[in-house]
C-alpha positions as CSV (number, residue, x, y, z in Angstrom):
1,X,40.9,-155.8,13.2
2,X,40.5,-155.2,9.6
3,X,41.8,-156.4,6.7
4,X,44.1,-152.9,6.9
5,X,45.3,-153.9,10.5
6,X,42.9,-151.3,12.0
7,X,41.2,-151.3,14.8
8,X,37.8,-151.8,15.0
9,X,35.2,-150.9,17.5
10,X,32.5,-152.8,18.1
11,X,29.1,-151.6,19.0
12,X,29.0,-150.1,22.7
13,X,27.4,-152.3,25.2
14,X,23.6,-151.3,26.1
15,X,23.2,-149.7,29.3
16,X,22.0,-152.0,32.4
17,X,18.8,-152.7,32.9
18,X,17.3,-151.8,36.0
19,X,15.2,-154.2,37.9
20,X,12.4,-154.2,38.3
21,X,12.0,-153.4,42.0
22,X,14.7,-150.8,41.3
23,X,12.7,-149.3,38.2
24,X,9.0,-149.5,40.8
25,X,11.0,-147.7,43.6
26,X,12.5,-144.7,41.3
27,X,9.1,-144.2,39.9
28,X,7.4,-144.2,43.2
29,X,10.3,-141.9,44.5
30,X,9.1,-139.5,41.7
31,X,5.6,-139.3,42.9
32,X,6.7,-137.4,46.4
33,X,4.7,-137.6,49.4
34,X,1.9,-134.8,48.8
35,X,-0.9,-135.5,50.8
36,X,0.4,-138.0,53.0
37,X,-1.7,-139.3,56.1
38,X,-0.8,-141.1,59.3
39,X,-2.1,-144.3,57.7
40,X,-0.8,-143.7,54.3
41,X,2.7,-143.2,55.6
42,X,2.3,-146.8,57.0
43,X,0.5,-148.1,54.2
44,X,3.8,-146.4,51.8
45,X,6.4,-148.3,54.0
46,X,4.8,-151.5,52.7
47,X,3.9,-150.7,49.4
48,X,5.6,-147.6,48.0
49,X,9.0,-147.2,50.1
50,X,10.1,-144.7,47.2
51,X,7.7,-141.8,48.8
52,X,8.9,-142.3,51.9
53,X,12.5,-142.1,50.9
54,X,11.9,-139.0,49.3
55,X,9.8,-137.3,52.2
56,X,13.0,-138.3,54.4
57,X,16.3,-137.2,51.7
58,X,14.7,-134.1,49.6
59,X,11.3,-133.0,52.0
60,X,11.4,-130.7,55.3
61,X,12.0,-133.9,57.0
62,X,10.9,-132.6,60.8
63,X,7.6,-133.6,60.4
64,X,8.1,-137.2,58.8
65,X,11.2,-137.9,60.9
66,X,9.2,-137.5,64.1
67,X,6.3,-140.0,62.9
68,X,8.8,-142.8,61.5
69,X,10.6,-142.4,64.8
70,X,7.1,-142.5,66.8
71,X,5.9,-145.5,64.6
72,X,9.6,-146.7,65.4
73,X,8.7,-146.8,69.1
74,X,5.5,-147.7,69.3
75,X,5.7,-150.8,67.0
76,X,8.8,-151.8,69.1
77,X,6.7,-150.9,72.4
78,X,4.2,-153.1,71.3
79,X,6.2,-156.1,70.5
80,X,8.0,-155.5,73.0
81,X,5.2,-155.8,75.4
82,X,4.1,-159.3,73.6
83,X,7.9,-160.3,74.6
84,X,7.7,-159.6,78.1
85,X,4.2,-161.2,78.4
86,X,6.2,-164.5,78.5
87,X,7.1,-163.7,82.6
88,X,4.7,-161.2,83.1
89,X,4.9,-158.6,86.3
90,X,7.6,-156.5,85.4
91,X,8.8,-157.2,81.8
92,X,5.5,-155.9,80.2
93,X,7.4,-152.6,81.3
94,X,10.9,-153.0,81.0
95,X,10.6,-155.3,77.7
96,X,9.2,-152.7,75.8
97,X,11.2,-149.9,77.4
98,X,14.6,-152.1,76.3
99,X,13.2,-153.3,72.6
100,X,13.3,-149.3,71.8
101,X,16.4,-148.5,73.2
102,X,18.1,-151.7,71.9
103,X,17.4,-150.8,68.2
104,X,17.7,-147.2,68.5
105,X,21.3,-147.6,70.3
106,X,22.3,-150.4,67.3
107,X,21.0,-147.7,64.6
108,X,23.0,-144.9,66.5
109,X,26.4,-147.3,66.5
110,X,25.9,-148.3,63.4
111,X,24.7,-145.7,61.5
112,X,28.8,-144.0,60.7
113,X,30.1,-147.8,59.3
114,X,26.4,-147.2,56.6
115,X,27.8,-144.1,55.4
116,X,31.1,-145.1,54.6
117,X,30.2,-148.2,53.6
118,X,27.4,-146.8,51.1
119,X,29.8,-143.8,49.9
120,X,32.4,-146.1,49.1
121,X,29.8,-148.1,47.1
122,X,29.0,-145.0,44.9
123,X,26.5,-143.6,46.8
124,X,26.3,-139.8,46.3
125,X,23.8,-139.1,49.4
126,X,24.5,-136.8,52.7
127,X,25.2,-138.0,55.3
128,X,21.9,-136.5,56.6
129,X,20.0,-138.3,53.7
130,X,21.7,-141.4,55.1
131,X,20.6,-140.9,58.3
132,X,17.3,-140.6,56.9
133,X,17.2,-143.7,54.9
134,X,17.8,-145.8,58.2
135,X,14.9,-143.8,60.4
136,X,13.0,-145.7,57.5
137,X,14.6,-149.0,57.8
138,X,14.1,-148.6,61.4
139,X,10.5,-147.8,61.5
140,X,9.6,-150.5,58.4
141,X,11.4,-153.2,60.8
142,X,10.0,-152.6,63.8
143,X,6.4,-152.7,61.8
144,X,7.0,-156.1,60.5
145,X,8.0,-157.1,64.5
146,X,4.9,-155.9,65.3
147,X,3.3,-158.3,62.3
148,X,4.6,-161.0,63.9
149,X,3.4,-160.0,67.2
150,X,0.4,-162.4,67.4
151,X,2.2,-165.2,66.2
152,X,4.7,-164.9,69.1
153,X,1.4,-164.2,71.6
154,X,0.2,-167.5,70.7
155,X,3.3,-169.5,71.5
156,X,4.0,-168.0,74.6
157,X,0.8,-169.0,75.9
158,X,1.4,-172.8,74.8
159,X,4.9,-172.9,76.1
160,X,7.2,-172.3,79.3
161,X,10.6,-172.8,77.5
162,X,12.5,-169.5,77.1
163,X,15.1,-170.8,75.0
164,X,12.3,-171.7,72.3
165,X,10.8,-168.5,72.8
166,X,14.2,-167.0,72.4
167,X,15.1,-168.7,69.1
168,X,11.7,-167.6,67.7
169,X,12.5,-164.1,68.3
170,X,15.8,-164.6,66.6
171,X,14.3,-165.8,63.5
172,X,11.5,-163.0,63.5
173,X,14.1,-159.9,64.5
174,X,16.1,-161.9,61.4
175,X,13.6,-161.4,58.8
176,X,12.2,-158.1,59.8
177,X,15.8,-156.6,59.8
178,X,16.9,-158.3,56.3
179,X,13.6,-157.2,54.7
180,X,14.0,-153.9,56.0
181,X,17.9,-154.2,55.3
182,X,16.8,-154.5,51.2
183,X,14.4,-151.7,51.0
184,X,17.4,-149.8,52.3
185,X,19.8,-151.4,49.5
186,X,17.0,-150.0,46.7
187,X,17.0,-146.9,48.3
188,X,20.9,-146.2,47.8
189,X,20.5,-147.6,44.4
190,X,19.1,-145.0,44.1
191,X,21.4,-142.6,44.6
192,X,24.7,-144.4,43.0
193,X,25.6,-147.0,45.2
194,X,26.6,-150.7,43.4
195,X,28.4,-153.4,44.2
196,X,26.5,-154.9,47.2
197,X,28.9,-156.4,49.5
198,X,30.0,-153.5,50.9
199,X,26.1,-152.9,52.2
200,X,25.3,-156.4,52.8
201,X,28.8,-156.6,55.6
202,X,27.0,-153.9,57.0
203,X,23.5,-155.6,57.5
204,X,25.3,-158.7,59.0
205,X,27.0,-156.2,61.4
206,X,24.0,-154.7,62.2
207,X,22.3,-157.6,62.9
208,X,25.2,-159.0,65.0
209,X,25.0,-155.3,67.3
210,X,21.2,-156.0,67.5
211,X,22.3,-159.2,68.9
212,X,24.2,-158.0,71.0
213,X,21.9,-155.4,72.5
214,X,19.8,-157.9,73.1
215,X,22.3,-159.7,75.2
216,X,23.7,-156.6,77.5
217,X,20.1,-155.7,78.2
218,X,19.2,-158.8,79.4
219,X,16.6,-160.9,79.8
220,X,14.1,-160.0,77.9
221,X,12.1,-162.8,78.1
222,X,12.5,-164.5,81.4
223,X,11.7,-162.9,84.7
224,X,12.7,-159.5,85.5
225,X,15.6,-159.3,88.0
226,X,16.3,-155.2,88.4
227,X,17.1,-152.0,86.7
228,X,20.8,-152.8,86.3
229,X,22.7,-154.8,83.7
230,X,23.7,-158.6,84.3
231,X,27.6,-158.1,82.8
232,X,29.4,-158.5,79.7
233,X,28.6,-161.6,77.5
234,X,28.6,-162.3,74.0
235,X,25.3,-163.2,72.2
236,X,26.3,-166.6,70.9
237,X,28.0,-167.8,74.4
238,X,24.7,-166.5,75.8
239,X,22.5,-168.6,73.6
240,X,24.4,-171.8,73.7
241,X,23.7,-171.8,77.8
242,X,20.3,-171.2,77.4
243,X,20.1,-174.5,75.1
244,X,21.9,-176.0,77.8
């Protein structure tokens, strides 16, 4: 107020500043994916995640699609492979086989509850550039799995506890997915969406499906008993017997 009994506006608050992971993402995002490679399309999942996101919201998509989803499933295979090496005989077959269709199935259930969830947030993408954005979170997950692959190869040779080799699994599918989950988060940033919680309820519930997946295709780890599933049980009633 002034000395009138007018109102006086005070200067407008600056804009927000973008961090700086948001700022290196929308720059790389600008750069496109011109002259991408096999190995440079891994190398960008890493590094630049911006080009990839573009390749898989504003490019033909076909072509980048298929190889996220092939370096999907064969990182996945691969751990997956590592997992079943644990037993042996028939889980270096149906470990792999179950890893891929396990995260593909929890991306497929979850995938409606990201869109909403994003859209409500701000987000102005398609649902098709959604759907996008997780083949991308997918693929960059099951590449860090496949980091910690030799790390989980060593340990199985040096121990015969499942329930240890379980709970090291946890923790690695635990950081590969919220890693994974927060180049995701950038990437909606990107397009409008704020407020977080709304995306980070969703990664929890992702997480808790992968869980779960993980529990109806059962085991995964110890020794194989047959094509079929073993019944309904939930993932935490299923870890508390094996520490038993």
């Amino acid at each position: 107020m002034n000395n009138d009994g007018a109102r006086v506006e005070g200067p407008a608050a600056p804009p927000p500043v973008p961090r700086a992971g948001e700022m290196a993402f929308a720059d790389d995002y600008e750069l496109g994916a011109d002259g991408w490679t096999a190995l440079g399309m891994l190398d960008d999942l890493l590094k630049r995640p911006g080009r990839v996101s573009r390749a898989v919201t504003d490019g033909p998509g076909g072509v980048v699609w298929a190889g996220l989803l092939l370096v999907t499933a064969a990182c996945l295979a691969g751990y997956g492979a590592i997992m079943g090496g644990f037993s042996g005989g028939w889980q270096y077959a149906a470990t792999p086989l179950k890893t891929v269709a396990g995260l593909l199935a929890a991306a497929v259930i979850c995938a409606p509850s990201l869109y909403i969830f994003s859209c409500l947030s701000g987000g102005r993408q398609t649902l098709r550039q959604t759907l996008g954005l997780l083949l991308q979170m997918l693929a960059l997950c099951a590449f860090l799995l496949l980091g910690f692959a030799p790390i989980a190869w060593v340990f199985s040779q040096a121990t015969r506890s499942a329930a240890f080799m379980g709970a090291m699994h946890v923790v690695f599918w635990t950081i590969a997915v919220s890693w994974s989950v927060r180049v995701l988060r950038l990437a909606l940033r990107h397009f409008g969406a704020r407020g977080g919680g709304g995306l980070r309820l969703w990664a929890v519930l992702f997480l808790a499906v992968v869980f779960q997946m993980s529990v109806t295709l059962r085991p995964l780890i110890s020794e194989y008993r047959g094509p079929g599933l073993m019944g309904r049980k939930f993932f935490l009633q299923h870890w508390t017997d094996c520490m038993r």
